[in-house]
LUMKOLNU-836785 format. One record per atom (N, C-alpha, C): x, y, z; residue in three letters. Coordinates in steps of 0.02 Angstrom, whole numbers, padded with zeros to 5 digits, always signed. Example, Ala and Ser with C-alpha at 12.3 -4.5 7.8 and 13.67 -1.06 7.14 Angstrom:
LUMKOLNU-836785
+00660-00284+00390ALA+00615-00225+00390ALA+00660-00165+00390ALA+00642-00112+00354SER+00684-00053+00357SER+00645+00002+00394SER
***
This chain:
LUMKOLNU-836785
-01092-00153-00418UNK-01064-00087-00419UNK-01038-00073-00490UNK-01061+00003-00505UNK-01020+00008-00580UNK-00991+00080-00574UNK-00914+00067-00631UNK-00888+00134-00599UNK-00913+00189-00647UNK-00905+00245-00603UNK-00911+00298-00620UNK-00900+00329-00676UNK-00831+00313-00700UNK-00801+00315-00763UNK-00749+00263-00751UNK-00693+00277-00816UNK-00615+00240-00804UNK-00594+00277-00757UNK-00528+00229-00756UNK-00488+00260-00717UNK-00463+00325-00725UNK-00452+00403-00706UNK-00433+00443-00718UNK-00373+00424-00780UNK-00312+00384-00722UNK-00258+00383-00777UNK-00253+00345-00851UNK-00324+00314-00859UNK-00330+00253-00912UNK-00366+00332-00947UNK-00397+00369-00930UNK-00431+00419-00967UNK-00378+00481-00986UNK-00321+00492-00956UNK-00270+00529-00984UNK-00194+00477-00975UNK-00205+00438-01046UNK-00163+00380-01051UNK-00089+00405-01045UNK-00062+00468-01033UNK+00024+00486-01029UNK+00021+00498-00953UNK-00028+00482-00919UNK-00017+00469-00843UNK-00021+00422-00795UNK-00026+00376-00837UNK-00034+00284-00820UNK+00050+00283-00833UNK+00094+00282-00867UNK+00158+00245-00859UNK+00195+00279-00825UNK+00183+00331-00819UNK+00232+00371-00752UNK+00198+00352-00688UNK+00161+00330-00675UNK+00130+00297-00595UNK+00180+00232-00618UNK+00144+00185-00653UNK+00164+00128-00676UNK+00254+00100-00652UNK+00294+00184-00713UNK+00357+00171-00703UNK+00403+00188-00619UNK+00352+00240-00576UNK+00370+00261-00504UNK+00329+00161-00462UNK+00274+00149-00466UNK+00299+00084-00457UNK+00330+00052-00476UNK+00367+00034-00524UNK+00435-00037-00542UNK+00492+00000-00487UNK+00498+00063-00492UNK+00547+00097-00457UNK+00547+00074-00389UNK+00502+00064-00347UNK+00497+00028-00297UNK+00528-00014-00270UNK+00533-00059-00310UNK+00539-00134-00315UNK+00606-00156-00326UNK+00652-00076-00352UNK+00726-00102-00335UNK+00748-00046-00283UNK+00699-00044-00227UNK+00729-00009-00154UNK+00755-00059-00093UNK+00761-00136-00114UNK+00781-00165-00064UNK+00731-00182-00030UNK+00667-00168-00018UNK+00623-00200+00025UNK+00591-00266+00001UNK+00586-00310+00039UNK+00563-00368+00029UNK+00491-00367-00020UNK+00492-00391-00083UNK+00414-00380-00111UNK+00347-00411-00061UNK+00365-00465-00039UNK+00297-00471+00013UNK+00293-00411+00050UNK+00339-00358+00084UNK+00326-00304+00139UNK+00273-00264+00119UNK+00316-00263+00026UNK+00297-00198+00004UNK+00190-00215-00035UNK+00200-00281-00038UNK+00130-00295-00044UNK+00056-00315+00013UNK+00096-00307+00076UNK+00048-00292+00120UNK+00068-00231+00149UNK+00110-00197+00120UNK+00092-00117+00149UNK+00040-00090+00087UNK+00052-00111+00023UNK-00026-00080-00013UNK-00081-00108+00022UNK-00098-00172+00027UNK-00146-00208+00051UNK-00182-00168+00119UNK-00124-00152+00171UNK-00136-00124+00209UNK-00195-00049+00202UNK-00147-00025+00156UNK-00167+00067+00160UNK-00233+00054+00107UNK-00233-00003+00076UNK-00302-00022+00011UNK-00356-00015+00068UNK-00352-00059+00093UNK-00398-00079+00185UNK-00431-00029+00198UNK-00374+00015+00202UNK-00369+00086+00257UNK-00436+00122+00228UNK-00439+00162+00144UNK-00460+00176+00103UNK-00516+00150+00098UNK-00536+00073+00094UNK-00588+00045+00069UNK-00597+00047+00010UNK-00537+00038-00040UNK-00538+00037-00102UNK-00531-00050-00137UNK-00582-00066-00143UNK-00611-00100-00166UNK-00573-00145-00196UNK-00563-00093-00260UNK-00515-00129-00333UNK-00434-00147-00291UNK-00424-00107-00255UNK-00343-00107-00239UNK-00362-00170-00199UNK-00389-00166-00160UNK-00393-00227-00103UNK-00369-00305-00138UNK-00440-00289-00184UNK-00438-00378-00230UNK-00385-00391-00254UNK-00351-00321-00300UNK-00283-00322-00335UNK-00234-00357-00286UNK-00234-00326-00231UNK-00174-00329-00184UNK-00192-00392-00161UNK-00225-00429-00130UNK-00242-00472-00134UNK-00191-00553-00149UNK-00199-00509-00219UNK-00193-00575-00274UNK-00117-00558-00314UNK-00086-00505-00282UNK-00014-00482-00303UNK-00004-00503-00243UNK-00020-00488-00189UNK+00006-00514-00114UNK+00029-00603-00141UNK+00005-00648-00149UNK-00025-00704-00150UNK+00034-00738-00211UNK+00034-00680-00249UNK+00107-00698-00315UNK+00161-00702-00284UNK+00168-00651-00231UNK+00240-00633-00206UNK+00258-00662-00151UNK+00217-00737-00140UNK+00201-00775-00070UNK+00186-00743-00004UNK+00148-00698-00016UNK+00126-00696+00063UNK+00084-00734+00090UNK+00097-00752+00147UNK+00036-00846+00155UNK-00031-00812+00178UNK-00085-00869+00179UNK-00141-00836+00189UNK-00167-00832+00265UNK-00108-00835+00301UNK-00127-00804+00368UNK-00112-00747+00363UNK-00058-00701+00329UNK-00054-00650+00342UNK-00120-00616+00313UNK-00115-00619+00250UNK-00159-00593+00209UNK-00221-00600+00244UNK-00256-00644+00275UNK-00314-00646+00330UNK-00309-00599+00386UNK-00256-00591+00400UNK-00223-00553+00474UNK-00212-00485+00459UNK-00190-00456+00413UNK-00170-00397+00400UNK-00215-00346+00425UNK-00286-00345+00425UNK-00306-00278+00466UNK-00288-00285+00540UNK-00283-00333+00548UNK-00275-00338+00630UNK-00198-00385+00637UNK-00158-00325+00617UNK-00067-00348+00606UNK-00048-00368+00674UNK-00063-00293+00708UNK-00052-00279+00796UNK-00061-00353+00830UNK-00125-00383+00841UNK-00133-00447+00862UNK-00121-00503+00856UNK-00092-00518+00802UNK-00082-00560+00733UNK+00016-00601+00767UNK+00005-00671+00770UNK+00086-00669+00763UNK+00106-00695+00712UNK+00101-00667+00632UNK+00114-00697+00601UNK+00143-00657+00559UNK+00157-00581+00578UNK+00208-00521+00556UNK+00263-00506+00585UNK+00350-00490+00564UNK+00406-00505+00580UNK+00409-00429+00600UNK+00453-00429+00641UNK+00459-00353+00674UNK+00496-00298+00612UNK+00500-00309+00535UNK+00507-00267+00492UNK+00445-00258+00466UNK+00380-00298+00452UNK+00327-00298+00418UNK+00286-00273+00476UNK+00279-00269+00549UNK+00246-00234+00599UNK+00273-00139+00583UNK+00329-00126+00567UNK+00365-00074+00589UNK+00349-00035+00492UNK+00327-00080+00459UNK+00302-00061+00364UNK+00227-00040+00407UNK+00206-00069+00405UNK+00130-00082+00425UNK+00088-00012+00465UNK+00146+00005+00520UNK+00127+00063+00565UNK+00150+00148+00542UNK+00198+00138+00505UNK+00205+00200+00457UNK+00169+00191+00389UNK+00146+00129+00374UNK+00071+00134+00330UNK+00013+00161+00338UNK-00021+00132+00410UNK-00073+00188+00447UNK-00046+00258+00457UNK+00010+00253+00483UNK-00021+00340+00490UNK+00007+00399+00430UNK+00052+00354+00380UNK+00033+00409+00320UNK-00021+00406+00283UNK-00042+00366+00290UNK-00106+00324+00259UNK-00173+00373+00280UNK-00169+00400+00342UNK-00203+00438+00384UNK-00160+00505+00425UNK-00132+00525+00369UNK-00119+00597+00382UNK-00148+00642+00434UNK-00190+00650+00420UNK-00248+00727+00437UNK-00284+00685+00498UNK-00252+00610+00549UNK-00303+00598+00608UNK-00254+00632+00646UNK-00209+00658+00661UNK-00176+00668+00702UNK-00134+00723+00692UNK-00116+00788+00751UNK-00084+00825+00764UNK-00020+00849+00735UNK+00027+00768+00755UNK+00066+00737+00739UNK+00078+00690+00676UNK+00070+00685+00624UNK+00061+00632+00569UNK+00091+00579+00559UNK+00152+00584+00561UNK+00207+00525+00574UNK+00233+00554+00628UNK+00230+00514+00690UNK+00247+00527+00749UNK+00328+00496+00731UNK+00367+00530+00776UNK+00454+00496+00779UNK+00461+00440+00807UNK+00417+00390+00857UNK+00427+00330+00857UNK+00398+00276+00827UNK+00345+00309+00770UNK+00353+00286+00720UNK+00394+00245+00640UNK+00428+00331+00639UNK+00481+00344+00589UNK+00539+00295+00623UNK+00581+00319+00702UNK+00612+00280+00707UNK+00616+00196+00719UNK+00568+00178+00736UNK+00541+00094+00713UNK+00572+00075+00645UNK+00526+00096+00614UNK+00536+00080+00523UNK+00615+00115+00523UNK+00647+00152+00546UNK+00727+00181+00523UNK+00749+00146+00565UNK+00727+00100+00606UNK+00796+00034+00644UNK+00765-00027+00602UNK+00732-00043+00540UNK+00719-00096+00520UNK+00750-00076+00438UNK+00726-00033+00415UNK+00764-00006+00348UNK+00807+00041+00340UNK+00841+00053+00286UNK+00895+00106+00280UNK+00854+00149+00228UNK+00900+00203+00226UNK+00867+00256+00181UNK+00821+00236+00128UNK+00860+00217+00077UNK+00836+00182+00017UNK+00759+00143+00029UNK+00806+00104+00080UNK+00720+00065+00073UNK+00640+00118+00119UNK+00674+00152+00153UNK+00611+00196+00162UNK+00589+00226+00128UNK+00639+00254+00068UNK+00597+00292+00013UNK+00556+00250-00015UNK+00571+00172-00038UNK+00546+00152-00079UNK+00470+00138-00036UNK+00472+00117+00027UNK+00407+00088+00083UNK+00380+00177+00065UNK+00397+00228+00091UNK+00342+00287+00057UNK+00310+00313-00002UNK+00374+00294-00051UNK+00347+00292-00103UNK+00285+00247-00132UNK+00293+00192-00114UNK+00254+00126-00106UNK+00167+00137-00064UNK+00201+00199-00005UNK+00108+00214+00025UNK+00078+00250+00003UNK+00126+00314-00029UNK+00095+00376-00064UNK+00049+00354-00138UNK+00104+00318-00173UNK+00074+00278-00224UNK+00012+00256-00242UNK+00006+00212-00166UNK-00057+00154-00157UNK-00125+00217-00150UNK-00098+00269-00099UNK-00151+00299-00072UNK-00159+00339-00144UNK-00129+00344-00172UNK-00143+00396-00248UNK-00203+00340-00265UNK-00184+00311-00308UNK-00207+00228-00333UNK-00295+00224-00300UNK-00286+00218-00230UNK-00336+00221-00188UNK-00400+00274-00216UNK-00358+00324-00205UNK-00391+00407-00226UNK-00427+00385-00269UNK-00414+00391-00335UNK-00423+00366-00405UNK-00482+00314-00413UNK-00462+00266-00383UNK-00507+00210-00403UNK-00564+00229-00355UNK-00566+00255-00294UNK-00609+00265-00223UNK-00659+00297-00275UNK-00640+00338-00292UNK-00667+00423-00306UNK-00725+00389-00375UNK-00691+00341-00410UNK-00711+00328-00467UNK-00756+00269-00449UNK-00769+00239-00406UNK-00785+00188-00379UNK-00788+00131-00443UNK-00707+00126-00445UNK-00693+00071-00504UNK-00691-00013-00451UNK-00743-00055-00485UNK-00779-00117-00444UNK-00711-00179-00434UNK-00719-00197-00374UNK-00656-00256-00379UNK-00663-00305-00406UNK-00612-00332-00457UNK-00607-00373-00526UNK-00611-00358-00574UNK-00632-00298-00586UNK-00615-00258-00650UNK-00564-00278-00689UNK-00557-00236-00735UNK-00477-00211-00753UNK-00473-00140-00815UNK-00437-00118-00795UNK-00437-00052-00819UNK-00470-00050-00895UNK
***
């Protein structure tokens, strides 16, 4: 596979460090970095974005997530090897992740799952964290930038 072009934001370089700097921002919301690296992993999946997948992957894998999860993660639901905060990341991953399947988008026993496992803060940072990925996703999908690359 070869991409299309660069990455959009590698092609208008004053829009790579503002993604860049809204991810580090993340990362001091209190959520556990393994959560927050199989909720990209997750919504990468979702997407079929290629590059994110491998990335996530192998950032999953830095931040110790073991390789059952990381094997398990499309199929979390079945899986007992996700803690009832990374089940409750995971399911408000799908369905912001997948907006437009449903009526309803984030259904409220959704939201409230993930709001009896995190506090404010850290939900901004877990949305910020899906919106992100699915941007990311967009980008690289669209561009069909190949997994192992690098920008």
């Amino acid at each position: 596979m070869e991409a299309r072009m660069k990455n959009p934001a590698v092609v208008i370089p004053e829009a790579m460090q503002p993604l860049l700097d809204v991810a580090k921002a993340t990362r001091k919301g209190g959520v556990p970095e393994e959560t927050l690296e199989l909720v990209h992993l997750r919504a990468s999946q979702i997407n079929g974005c290629s590059y994110c997948v491998d990335g996530g992957v192998k950032n999953a894998r830095k931040a110790g997530v073991s390789d059952d999860k990381l094997f398990a993660v499309a199929a979390w639901r079945e899986a007992p090897y996700f803690s009832a905060e990374e089940r409750a990341a995971l399911a408000l991953t799908e369905v912001v992740t997948r907006l437009a399947d449903s009526s309803d988008p984030v259904p409220d026993a959704v939201w409230d799952a993930a709001a009896d496992h995190f506090d404010e803060k850290q939900l901004a940072a877990l949305t910020l964290t899906i919106g992100l990925t699915n941007l990311f996703n967009r980008l690289n999908a669209t561009t069909r930038q190949p997994a192992g690359a690098g920008w």
